[in-house]
N, CA, C and O atoms as CSV, one atom per row, in Angstrom:
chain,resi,resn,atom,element,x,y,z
A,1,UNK,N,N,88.220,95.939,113.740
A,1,UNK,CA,C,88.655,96.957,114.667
A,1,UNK,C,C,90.105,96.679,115.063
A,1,UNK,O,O,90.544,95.630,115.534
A,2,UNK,N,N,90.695,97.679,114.818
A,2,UNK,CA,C,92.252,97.841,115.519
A,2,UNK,C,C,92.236,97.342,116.758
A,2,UNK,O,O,91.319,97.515,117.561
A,3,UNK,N,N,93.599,96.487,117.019
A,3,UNK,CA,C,93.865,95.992,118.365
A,3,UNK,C,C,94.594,96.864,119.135
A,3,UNK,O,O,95.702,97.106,118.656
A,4,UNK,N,N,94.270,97.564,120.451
A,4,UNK,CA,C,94.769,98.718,120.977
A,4,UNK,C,C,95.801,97.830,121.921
A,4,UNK,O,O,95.429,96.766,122.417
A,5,UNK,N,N,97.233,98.405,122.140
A,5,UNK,CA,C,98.250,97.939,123.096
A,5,UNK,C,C,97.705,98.338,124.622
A,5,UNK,O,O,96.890,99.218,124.896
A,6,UNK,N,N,98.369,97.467,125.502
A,6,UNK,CA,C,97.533,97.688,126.568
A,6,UNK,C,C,98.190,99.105,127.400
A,6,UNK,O,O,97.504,99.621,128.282
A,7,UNK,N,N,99.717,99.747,127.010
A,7,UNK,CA,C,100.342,100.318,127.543
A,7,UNK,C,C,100.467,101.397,126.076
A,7,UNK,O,O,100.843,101.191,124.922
A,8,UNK,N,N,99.967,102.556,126.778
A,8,UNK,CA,C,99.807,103.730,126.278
A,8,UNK,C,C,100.985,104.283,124.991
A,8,UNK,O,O,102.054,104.710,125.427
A,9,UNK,N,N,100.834,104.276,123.783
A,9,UNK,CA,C,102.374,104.877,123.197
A,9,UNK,C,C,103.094,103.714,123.185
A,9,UNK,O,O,104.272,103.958,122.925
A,10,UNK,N,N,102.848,102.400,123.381
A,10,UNK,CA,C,103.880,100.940,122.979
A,10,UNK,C,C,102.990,100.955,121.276
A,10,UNK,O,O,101.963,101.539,120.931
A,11,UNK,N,N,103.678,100.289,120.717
A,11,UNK,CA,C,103.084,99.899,119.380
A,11,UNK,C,C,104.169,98.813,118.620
A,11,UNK,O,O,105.248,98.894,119.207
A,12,UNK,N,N,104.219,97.900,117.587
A,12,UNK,CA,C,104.603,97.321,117.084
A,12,UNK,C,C,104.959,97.240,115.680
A,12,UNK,O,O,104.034,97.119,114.876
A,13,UNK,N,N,106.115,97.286,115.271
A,13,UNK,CA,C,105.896,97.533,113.401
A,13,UNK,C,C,106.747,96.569,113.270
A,13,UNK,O,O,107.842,96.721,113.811
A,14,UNK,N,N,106.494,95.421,112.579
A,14,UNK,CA,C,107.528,94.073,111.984
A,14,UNK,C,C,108.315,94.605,110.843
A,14,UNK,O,O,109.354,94.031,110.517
A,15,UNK,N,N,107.932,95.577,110.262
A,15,UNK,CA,C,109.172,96.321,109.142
A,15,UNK,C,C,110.415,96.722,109.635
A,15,UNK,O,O,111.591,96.592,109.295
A,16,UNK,N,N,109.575,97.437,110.859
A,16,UNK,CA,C,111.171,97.739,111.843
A,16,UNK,C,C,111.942,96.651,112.369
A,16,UNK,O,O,113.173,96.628,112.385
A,17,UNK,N,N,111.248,95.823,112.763
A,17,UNK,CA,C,111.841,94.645,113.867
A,17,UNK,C,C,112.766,94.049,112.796
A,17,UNK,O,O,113.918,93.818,113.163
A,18,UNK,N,N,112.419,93.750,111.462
A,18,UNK,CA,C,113.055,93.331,110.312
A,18,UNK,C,C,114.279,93.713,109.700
A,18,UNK,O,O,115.070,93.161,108.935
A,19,UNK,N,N,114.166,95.381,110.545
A,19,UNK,CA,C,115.304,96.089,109.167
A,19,UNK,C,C,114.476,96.879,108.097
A,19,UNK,O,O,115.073,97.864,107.663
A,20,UNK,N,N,113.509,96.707,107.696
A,20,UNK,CA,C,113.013,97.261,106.177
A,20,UNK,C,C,113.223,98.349,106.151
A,20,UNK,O,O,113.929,98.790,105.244
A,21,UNK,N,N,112.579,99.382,107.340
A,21,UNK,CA,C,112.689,101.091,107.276
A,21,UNK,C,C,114.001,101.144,107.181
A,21,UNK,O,O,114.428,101.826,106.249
A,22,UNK,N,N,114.802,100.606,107.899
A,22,UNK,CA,C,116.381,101.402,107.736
A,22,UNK,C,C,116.686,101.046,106.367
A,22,UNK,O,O,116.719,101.966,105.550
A,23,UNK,N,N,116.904,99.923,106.000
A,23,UNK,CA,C,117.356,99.552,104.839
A,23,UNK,C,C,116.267,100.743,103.287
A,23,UNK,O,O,116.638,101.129,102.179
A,24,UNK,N,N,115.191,100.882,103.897
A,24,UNK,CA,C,114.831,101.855,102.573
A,24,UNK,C,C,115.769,103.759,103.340
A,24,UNK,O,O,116.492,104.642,102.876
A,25,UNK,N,N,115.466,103.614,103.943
A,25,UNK,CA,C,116.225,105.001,104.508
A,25,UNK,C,C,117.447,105.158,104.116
A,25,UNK,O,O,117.926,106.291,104.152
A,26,UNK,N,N,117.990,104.385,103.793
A,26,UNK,CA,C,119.282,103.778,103.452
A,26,UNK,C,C,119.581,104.165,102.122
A,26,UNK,O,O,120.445,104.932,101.695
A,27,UNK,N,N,118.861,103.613,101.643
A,27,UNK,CA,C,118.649,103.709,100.103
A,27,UNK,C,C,118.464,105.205,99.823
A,27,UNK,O,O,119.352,106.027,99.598
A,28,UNK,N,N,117.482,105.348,99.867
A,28,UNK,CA,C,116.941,106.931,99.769
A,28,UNK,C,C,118.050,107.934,100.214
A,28,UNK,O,O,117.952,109.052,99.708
A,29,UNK,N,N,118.949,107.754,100.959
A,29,UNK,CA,C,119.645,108.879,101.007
A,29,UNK,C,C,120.999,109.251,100.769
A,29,UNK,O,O,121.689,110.230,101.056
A,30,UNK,N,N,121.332,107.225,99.614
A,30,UNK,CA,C,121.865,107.048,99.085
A,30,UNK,C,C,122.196,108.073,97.516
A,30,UNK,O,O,123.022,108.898,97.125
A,31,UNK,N,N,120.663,107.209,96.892
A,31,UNK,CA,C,120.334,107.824,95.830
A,31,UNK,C,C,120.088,108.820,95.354
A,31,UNK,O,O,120.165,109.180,94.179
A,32,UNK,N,N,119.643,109.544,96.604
A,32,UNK,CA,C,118.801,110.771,96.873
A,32,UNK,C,C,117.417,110.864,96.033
A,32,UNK,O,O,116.861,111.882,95.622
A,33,UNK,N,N,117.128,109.879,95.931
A,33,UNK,CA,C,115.110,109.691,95.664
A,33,UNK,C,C,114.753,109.007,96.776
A,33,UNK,O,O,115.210,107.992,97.300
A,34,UNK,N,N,114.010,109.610,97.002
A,34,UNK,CA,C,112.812,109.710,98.274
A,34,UNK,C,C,111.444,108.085,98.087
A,34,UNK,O,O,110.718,107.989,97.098
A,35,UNK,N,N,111.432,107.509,98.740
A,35,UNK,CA,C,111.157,105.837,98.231
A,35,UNK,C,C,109.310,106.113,98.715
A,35,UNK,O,O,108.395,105.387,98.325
A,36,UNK,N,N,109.137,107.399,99.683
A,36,UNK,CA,C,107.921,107.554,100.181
A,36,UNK,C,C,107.121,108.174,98.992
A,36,UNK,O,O,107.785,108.696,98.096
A,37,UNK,N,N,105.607,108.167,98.885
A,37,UNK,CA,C,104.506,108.094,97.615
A,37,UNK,C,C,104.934,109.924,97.819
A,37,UNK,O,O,105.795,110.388,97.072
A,38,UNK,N,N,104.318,110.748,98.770
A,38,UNK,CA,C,104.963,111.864,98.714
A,38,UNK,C,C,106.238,112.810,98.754
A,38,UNK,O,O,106.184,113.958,98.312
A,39,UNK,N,N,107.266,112.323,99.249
A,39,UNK,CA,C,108.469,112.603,98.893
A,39,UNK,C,C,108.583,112.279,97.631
A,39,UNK,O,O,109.054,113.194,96.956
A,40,UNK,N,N,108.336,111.342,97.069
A,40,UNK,CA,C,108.527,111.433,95.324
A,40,UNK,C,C,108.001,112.316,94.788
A,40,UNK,O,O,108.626,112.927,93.921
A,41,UNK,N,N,106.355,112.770,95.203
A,41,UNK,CA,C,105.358,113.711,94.397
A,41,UNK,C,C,106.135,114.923,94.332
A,41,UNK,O,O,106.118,115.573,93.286
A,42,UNK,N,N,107.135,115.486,95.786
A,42,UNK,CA,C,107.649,116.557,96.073
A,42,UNK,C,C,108.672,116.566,95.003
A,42,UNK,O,O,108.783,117.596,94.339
A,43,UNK,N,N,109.438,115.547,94.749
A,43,UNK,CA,C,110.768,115.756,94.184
A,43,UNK,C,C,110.666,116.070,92.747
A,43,UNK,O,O,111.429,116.912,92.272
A,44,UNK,N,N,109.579,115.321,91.828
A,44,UNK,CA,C,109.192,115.391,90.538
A,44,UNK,C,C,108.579,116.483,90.238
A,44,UNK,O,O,108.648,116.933,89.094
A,45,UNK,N,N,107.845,117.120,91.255
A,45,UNK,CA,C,107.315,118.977,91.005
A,45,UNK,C,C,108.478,120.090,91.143
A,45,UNK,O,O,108.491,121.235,90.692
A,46,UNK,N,N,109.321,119.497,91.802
A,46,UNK,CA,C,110.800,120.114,91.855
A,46,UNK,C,C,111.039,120.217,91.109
A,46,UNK,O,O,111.106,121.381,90.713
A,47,UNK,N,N,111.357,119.246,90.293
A,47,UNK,CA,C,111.941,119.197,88.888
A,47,UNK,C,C,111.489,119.917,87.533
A,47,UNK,O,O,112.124,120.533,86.677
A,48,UNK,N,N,110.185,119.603,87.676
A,48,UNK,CA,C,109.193,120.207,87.160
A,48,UNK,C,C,109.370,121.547,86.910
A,48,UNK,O,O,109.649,121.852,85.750
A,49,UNK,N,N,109.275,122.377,87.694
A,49,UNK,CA,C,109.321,123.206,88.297
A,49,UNK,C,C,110.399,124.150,87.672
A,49,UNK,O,O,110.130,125.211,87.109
A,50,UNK,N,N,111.908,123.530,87.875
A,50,UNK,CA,C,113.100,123.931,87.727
A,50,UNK,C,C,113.591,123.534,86.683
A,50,UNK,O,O,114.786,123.776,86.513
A,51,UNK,N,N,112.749,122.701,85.499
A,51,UNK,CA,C,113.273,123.218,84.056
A,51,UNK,C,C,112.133,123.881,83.476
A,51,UNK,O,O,112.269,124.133,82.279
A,52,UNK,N,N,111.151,124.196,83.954
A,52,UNK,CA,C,110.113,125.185,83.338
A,52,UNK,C,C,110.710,126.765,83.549
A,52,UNK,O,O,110.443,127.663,82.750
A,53,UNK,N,N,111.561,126.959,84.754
A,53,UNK,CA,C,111.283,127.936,84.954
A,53,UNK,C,C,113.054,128.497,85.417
A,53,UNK,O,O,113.222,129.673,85.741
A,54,UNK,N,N,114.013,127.704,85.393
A,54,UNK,CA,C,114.886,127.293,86.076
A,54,UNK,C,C,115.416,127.704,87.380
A,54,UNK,O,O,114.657,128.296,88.148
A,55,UNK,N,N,116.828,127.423,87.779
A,55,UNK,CA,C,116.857,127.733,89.144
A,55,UNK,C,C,117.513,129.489,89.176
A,55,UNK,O,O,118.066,130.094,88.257
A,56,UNK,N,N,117.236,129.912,90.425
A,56,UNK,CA,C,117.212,131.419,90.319
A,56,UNK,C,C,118.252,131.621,91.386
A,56,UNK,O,O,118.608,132.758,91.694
C-alpha cells in the first residue's frame, strides 16, 4: 500500500529533486522527439500519417 503524505497535495519525486525531468525536457525540446511512451506513439502516427497521405 502507498504511503499517503500527511499534508494534503505535498508529494515527493527524487527524479525531480535530481534534475532528471528537466534534463529529459531539455532534451526533448531540443531534438524535438518527445522522450514520453505516448508523445512518441503521437509523433510516429504523425509521420505516418503525413507520408501516406501528405501534408495539406
Amino acid at each position: 500500500m502507498a504511503r499517503k503524505s500527511p499534508i494534503p497535495g505535498m508529494s515527493f519525486s527524487w527524479k525531480r529533486a535530481l534534475g532528471i525531468t528537466q534534463a529529459k525536457q531539455k532534451i526533448a525540446r531540443e531534438t524535438g522527439i518527445p522522450l514520453t511512451k505516448s508523445g512518441l506513439e503521437r509523433k510516429i502516427g504523425r509521420t505516418i500519417l503525413n507520408a501516406l497521405f501528405g501534408k495539406k
